[in-house]
N, C-alpha and C positions, 0 to 999 in steps of 0.2 A: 717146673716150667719157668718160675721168675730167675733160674740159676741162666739159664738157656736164655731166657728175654737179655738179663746183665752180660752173660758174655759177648752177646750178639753186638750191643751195643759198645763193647769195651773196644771189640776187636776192628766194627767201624770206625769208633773216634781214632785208631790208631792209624787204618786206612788212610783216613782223613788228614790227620797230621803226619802220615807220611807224604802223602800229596802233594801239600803244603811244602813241605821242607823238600822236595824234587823242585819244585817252582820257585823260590827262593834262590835254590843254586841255578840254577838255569837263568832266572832274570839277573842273580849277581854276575855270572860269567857274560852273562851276552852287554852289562853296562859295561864291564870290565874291559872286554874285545869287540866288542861293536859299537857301544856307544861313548862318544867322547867329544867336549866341548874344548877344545883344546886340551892341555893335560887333563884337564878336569873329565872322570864318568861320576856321572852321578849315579845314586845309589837305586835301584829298581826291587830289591831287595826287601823294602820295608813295608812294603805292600801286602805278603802273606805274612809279615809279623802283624800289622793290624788286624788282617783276616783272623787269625788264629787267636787273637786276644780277645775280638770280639765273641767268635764262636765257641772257643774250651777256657775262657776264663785268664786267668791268673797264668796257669800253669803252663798255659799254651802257649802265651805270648811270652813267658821265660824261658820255653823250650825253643821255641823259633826264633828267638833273640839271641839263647848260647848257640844255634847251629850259625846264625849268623856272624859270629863272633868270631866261631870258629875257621869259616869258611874266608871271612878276611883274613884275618891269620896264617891262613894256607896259601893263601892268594899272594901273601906279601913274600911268603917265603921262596913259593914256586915262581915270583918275578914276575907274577901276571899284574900287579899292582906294586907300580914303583914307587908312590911313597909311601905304603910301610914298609916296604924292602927297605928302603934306607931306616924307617925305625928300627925296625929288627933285624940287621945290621948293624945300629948302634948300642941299643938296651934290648934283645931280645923279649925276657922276663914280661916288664913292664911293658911291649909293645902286645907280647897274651892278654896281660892284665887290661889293658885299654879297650881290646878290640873286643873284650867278655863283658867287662863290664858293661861298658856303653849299647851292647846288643841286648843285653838281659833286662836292665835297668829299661831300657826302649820299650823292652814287651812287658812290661813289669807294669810300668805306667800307661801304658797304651791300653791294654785292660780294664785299668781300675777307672780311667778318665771315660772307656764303652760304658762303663757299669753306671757309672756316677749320669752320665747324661742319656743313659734307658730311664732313668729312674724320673730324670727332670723332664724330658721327654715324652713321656708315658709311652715306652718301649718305641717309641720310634728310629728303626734301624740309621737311617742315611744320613741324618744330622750327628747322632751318637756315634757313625762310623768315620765322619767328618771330624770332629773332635780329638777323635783318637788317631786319625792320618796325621794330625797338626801335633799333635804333642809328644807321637814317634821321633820323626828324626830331627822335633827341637832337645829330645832326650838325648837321644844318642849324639847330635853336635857339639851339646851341651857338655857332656861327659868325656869327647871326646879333645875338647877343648882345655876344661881342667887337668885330663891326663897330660895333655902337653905343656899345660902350665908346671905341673909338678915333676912331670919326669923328665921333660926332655929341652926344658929353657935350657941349658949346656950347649945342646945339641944347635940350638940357633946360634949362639953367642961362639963359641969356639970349632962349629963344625961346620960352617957354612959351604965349605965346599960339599959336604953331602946333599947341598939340594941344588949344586950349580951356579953358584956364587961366588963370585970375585972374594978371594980369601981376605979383602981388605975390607969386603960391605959392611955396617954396620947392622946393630942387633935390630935395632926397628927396619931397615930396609928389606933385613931378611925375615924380620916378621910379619911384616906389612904384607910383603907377596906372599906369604904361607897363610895371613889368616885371609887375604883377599879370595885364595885357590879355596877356604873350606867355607866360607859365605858364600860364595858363588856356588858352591856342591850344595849347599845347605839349602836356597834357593832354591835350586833343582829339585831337590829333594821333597820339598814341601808341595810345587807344583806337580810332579808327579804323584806323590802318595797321596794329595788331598783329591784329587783328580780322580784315578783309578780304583782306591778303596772303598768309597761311598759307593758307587756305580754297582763293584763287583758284589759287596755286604749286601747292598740292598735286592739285587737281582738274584740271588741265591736265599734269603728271606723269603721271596716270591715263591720258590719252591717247596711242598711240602716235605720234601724229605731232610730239607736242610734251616726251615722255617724255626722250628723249636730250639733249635741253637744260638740262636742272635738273641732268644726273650733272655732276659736277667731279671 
């Protein structure tokens, strides 16, 4: 009987995190192709990586963080997302490495900061799920920022026509408008996922079926 209790429930959590990872690509494809502040989509994405960290932990939020990783990655290469198409066109390699990292490390941290404020808290979902919206995609800009400090300053300094620039602009003019385009995404970023994850964590909390999943 307890083999049959554990499967049942193995086989939901995967339900579940499949779910998850359907709605990820679906809200990354529709920032992608629908939504756009000028070149800038901000990322819609990061919202079942919180989900997922808060409900399965650790493991969930580094699951839904490498699928999101991936799914940029894909994105840049199929040209749905023009500037990492230009990264990966430049440093392929290192433009995986970026978009894994920054996605994993997202849900990596976004979990432990759910866990850490259930705790201070005393298990209160919405502030706990508030916490972990804000500390997502300051990870993931975070990381995504360092990666371009480490791989791809070249890429300002001598390849400025990859992003549409006067092949004579200077390094800061062409990084001033690259880091202006991912502060402005980052921004977005924040108000949407601060917005949307608390609402969603805590309204599925409410339910019994998916209640026990939010305690830590």
């Amino acid at each position: 009987m307890s083999n049959r209790i554990d499967t049942h429930s193995k086989n939901q959590k995967m339900v579940q995190l499949a779910l998850l990872c359907a709605l990820l690509v679906v809200l990354q494809l529709l920032a992608t192709m629908l939504v756009k502040i000028g070149v800038v989509a901000p990322t819609l994405a990061l919202v079942p990586i919180v989900i997922a960290g808060a409900m399965f932990g650790i493991g969930g939020g580094a699951i839904l963080g490498a699928l999101f990783g991936i799914v940029c990655f894909l994105y840049g290469f199929f040209g749905l997302d023009a500037f990492t198409n230009l990264m990966l066109g430049y440093k392929p390699i290192e433009t995986f490495a970026v978009c894994m990292m920054k996605g994993i490390l997202a849900g990596i941290f976004g979990a432990l900061i759910y866990k850490a404020f259930m705790k201070i808290t005393k298990n209160k979902v919405f502030p706990a799920t508030l916490a972990s919206a804000v500390i997502v995609p300051v990870t993931n800009t975070a990381i995504y920022l360092v990666g371009m400090a480490v791989f791809f300053r070249n890429m300002t300094v001598n390849g400025q026509s990859y992003f549409g620039f006067d092949p004579e602009a200077t390094f800061f003019s062409v990084f001033g408008a690259m880091f202006l385009m991912v502060i402005t995404n980052f921004v977005l970023e924040v108000i949407v996922t601060a917005i949307c994850s608390p609402v969603l964590a805590a309204t599925l909390a409410k339910s019994k079926k998916f209640a026990r999943l939010f305690i830590r």
